[in-house]
Z-matrix of the N, CA and C atoms (Angstrom, degrees):
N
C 1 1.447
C 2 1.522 1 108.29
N 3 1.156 2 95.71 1 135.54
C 4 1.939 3 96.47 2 -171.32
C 5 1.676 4 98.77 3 -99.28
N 6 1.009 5 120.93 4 151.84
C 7 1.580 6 134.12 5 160.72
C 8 1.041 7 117.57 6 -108.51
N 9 1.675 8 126.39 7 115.33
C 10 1.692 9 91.83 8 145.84
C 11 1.066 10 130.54 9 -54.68
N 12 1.560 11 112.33 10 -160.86
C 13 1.779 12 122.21 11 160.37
C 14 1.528 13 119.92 12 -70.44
N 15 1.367 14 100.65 13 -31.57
C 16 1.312 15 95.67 14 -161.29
C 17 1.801 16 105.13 15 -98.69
N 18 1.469 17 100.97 16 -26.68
C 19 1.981 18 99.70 17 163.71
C 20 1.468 19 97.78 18 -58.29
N 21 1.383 20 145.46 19 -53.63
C 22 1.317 21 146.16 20 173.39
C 23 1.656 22 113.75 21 -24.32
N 24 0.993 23 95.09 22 -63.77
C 25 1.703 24 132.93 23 170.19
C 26 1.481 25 102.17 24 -15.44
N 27 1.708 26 100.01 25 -69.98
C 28 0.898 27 138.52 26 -144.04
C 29 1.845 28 113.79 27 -73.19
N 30 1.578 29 72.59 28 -55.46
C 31 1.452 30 101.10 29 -172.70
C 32 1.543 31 105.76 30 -65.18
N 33 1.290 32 127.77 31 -36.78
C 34 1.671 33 155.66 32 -174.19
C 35 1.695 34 90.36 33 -50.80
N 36 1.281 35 93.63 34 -82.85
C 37 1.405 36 106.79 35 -176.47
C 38 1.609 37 131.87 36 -52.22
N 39 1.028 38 106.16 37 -36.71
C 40 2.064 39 123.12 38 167.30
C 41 1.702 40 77.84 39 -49.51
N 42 1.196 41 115.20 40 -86.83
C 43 1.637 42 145.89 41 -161.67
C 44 1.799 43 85.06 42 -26.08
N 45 1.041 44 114.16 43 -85.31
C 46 1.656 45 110.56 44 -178.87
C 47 1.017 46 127.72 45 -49.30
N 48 1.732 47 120.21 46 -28.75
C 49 1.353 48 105.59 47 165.48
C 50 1.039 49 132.68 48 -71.27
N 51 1.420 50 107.86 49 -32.00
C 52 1.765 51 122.67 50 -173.51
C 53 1.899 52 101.13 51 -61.44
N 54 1.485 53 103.50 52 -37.75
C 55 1.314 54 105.72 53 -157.28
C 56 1.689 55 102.18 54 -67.34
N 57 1.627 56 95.31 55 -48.51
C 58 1.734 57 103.78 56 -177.02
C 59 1.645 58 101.81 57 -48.19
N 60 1.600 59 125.36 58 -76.76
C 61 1.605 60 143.17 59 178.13
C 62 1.810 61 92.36 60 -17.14
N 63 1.212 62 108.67 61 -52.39
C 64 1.821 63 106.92 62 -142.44
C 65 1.548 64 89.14 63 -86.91
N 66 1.768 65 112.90 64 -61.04
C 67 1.757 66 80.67 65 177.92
C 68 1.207 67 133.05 66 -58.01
N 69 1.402 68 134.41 67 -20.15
C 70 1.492 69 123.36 68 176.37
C 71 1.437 70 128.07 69 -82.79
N 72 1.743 71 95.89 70 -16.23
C 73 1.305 72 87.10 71 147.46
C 74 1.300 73 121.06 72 -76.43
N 75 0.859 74 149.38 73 -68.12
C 76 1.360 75 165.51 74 -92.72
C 77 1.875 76 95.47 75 -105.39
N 78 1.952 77 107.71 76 -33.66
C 79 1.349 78 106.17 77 166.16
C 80 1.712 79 100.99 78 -71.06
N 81 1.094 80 123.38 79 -59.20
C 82 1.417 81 117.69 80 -166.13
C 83 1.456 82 104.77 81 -53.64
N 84 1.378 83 131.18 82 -64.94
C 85 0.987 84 143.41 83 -141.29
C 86 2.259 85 102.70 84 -76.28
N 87 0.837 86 74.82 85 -65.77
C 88 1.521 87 96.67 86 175.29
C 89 2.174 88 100.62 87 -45.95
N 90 1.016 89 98.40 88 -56.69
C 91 1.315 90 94.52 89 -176.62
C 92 1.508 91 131.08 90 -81.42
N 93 1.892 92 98.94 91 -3.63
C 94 1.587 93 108.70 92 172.76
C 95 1.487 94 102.55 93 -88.01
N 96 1.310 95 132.60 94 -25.13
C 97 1.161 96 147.65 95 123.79
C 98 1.978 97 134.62 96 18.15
N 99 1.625 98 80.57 97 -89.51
C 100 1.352 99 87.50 98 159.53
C 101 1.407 100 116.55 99 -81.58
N 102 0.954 101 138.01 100 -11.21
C 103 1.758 102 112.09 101 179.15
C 104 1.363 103 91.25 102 -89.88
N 105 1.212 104 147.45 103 -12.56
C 106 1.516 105 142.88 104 -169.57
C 107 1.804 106 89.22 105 -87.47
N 108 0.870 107 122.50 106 -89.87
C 109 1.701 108 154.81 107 179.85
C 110 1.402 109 132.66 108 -136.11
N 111 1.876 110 99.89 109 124.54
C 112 0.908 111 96.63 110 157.19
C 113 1.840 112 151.71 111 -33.79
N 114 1.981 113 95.66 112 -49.06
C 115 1.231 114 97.13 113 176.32
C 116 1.718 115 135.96 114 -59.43
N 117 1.568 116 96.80 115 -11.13
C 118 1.149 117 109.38 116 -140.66
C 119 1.886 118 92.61 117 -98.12
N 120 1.565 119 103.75 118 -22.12
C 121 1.432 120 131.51 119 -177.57
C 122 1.988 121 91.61 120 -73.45
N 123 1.184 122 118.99 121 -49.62
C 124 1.552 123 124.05 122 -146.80
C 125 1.821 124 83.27 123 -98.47
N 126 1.400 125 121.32 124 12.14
C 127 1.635 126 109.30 125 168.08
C 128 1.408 127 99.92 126 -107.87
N 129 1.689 128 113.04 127 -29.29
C 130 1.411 129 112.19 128 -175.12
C 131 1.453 130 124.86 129 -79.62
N 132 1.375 131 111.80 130 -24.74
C 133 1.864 132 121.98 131 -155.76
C 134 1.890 133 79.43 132 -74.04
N 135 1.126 134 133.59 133 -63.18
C 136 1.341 135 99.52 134 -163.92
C 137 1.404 136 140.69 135 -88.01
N 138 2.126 137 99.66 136 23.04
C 139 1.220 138 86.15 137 144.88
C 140 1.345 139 132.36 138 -114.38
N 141 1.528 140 92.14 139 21.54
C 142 1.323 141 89.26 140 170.54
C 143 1.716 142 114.94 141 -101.52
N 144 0.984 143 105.88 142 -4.82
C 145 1.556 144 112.74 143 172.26
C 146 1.684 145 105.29 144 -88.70
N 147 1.220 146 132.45 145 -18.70
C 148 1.160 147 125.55 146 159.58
C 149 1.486 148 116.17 147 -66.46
N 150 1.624 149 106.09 148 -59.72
C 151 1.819 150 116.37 149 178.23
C 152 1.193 151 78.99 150 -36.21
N 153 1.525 152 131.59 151 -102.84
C 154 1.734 153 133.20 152 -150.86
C 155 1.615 154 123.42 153 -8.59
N 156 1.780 155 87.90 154 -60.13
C 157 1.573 156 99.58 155 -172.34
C 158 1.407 157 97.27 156 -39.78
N 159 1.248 158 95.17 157 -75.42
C 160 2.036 159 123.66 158 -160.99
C 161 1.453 160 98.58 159 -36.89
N 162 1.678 161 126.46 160 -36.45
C 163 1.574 162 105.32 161 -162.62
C 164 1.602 163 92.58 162 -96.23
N 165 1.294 164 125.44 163 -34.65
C 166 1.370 165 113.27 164 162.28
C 167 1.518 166 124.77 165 -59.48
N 168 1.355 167 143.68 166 -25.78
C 169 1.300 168 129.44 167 163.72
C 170 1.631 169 105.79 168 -71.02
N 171 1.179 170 119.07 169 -20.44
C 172 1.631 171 110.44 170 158.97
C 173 1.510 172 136.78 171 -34.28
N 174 1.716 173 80.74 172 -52.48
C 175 1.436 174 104.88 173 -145.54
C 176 1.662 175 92.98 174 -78.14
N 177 1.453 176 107.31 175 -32.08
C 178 1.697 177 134.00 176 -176.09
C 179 1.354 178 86.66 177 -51.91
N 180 1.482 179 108.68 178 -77.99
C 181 1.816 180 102.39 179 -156.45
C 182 1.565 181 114.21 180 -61.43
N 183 1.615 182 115.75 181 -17.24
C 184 1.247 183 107.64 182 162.10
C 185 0.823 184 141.50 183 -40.11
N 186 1.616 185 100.87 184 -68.11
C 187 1.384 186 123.92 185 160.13
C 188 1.909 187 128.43 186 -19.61
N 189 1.378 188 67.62 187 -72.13
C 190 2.059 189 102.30 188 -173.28
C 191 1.746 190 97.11 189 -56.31
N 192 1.470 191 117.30 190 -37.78
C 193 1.572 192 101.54 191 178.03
C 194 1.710 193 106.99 192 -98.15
N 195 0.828 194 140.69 193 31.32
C 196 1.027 195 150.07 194 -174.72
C 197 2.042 196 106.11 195 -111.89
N 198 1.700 197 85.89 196 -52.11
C 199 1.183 198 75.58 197 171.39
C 200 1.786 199 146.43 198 -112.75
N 201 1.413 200 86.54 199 17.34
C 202 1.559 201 132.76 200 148.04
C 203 1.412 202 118.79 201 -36.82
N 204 1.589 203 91.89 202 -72.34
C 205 1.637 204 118.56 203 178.54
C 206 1.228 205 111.22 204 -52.33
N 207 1.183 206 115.13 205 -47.82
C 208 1.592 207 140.44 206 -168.72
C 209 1.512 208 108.49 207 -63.47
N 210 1.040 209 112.63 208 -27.17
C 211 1.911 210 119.40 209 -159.40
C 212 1.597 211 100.13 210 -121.84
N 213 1.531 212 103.35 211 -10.89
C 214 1.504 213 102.78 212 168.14
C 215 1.561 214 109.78 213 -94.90
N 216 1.205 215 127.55 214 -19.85
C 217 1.684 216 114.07 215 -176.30
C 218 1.213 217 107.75 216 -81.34
């Protein structure tokens, strides 16, 4: 899969935002959670362990075409 620079760019940044958005929720959210209920904690953790993945494999291919681009000019 080829990247440009600027899908790189792109992709970098989604990747960081999602990551910044999801952990602070995920402290707030996750932890209003448990003092309420358990159950309510064990419906949320995997989507927030999914959000994570997803904005970190972002942030990966960002990365990775970024520095692709970089080693190709």
């Amino acid at each position: 899969m080829k990247l440009t620079r600027r899908t790189s760019n792109i992709l970098l940044t989604m990747g960081a935002i999602m990551l910044f958005f999801w952990v602070t929720r995920a402290y707030t959210w996750y932890a209003n959670d448990l003092q309420e209920s358990s159950y309510l904690a064990l419906i949320h953790l995997p989507i927030i362990l999914i959000s994570l993945a997803i904005g970190s494999y972002l942030a990966y291919l960002g990365v990775k075409g970024r520095q692709a681009t970089r080693s190709n000019v």
